[in-house]
C-alpha positions, 0 to 999 in steps of 0.5 A: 492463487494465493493473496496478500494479505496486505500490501505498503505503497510507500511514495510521495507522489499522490498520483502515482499512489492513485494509480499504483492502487487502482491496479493492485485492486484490478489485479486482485492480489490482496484484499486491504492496500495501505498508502504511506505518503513518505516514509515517516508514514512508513515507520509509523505504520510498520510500528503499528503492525510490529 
């Protein structure tokens, strides 16, 4: 199977991010995950990346 090469999680809730993290790496769909606490972190983020 083909991966990600990355994946956004884009939410405010610290837990959720937590949990929404762990199983994305369980899964073993992409080798670097990115958490974003709102959507500024979004913005600055895709900006980054282009």
């Amino acid at each position: 199977m083909n991966k990600f090469r990355r994946i956004l999680l884009v939410d405010d809730d610290a837990v959720t991010n937590y949990v929404n993290e762990e199983l994305i790496s369980e899964m073993n769909i992409t080798d670097q995950v990115i958490v974003a606490e709102n959507g500024a972190g979004h913005l600055t983020f895709s900006v980054k990346i282009g």
